[in-house]
LOGUMAR-24622 format. One line per field, with one value per residue: x, y, z of N, C-alpha, C in turn; residue number from 1. Coordinates in steps of 0.02 Angstrom, whole numbers. Example, Ala and Ser with C-alpha at 12.3 -4.5 7.8 and 13.67 -1.06 7.14 Angstrom:
REM residues 2
nc1: 660 | 642
nc2: -284 | -112
nc3: 390 | 354
cac1: 615 | 684
cac2: -225 | -53
cac3: 390 | 357
cc1: 660 | 645
cc2: -165 | 2
cc3: 390 | 394
vopa: 1 | 2
//
This chain:
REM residues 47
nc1: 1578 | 1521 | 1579 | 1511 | 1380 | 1403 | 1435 | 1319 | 1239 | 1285 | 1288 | 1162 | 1103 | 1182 | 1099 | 984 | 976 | 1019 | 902 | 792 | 868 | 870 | 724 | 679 | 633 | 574 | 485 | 357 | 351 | 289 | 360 | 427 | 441 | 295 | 276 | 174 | -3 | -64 | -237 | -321 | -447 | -600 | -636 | -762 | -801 | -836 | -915
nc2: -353 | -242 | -268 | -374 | -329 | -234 | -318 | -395 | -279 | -273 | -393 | -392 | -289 | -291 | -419 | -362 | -261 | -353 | -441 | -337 | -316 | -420 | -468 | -368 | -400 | -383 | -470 | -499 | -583 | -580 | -517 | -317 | -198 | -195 | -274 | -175 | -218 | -258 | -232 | -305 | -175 | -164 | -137 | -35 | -53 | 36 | -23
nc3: 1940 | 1868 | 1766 | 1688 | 1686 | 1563 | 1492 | 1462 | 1437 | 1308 | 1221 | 1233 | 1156 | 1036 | 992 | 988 | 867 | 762 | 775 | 730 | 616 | 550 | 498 | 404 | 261 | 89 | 41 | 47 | 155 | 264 | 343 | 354 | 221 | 119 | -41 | -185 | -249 | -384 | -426 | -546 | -656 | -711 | -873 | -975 | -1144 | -1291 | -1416
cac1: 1506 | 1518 | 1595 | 1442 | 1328 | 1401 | 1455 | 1261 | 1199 | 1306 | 1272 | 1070 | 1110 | 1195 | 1064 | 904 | 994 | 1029 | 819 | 773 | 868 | 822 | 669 | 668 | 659 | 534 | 471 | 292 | 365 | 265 | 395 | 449 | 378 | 279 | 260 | 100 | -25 | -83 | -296 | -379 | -473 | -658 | -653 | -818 | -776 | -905 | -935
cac2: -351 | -227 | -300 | -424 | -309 | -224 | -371 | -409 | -245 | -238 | -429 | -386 | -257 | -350 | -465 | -331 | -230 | -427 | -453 | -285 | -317 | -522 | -466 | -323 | -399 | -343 | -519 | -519 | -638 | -555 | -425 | -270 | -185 | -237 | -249 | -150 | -268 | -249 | -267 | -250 | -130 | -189 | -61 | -46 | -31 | 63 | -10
cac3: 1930 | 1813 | 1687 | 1684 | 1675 | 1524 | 1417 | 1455 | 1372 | 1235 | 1203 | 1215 | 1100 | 979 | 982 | 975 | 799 | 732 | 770 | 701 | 530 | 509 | 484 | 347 | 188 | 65 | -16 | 79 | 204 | 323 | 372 | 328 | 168 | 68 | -127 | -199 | -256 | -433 | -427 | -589 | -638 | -765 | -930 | -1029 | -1205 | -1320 | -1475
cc1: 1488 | 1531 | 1549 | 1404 | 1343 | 1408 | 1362 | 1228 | 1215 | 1289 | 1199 | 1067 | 1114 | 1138 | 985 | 929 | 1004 | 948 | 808 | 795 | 851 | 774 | 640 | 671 | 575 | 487 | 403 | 283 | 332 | 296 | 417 | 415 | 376 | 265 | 184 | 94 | -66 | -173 | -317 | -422 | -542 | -649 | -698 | -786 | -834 | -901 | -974
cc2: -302 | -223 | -343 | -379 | -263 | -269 | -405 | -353 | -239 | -322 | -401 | -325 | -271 | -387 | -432 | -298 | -312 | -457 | -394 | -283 | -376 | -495 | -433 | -324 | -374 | -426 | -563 | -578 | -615 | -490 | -381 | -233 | -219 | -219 | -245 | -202 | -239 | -270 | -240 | -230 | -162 | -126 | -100 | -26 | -44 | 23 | -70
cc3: 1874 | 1742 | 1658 | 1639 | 1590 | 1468 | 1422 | 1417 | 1324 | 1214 | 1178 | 1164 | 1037 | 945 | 956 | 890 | 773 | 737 | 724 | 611 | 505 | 477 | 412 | 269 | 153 | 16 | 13 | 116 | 266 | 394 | 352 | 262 | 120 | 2 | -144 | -226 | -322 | -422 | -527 | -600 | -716 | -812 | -972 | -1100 | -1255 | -1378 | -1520
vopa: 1 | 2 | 3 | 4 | 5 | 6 | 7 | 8 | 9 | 10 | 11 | 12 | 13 | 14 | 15 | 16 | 17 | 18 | 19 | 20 | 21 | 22 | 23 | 24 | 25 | 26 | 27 | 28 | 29 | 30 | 31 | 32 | 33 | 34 | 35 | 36 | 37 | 38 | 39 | 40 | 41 | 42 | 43 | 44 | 45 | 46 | 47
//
């Protein structure tokens, strides 16, 4: 029974660090960070 129960946490382990990095890419896929967003900016110009 305890062999169960560990090949069950180190599976759910496995499996929570293998969720935690899927996720982290940077290409505003909705996870992980994100790339600044250029707005621009109006310049008056005198002359």
């Amino acid at each position: 029974m305890a062999e169960l129960v560990l090949l069950a946490t180190a599976v759910g382990l496995l499996g929570l660090a293998f969720w935690l990095t899927a996720g982290s890419d940077d290409d505003n896929g909705g996870g992980g960070l994100m790339q600044p967003v250029l707005v621009p900016v109006p310049v008056r110009r005198r002359g």
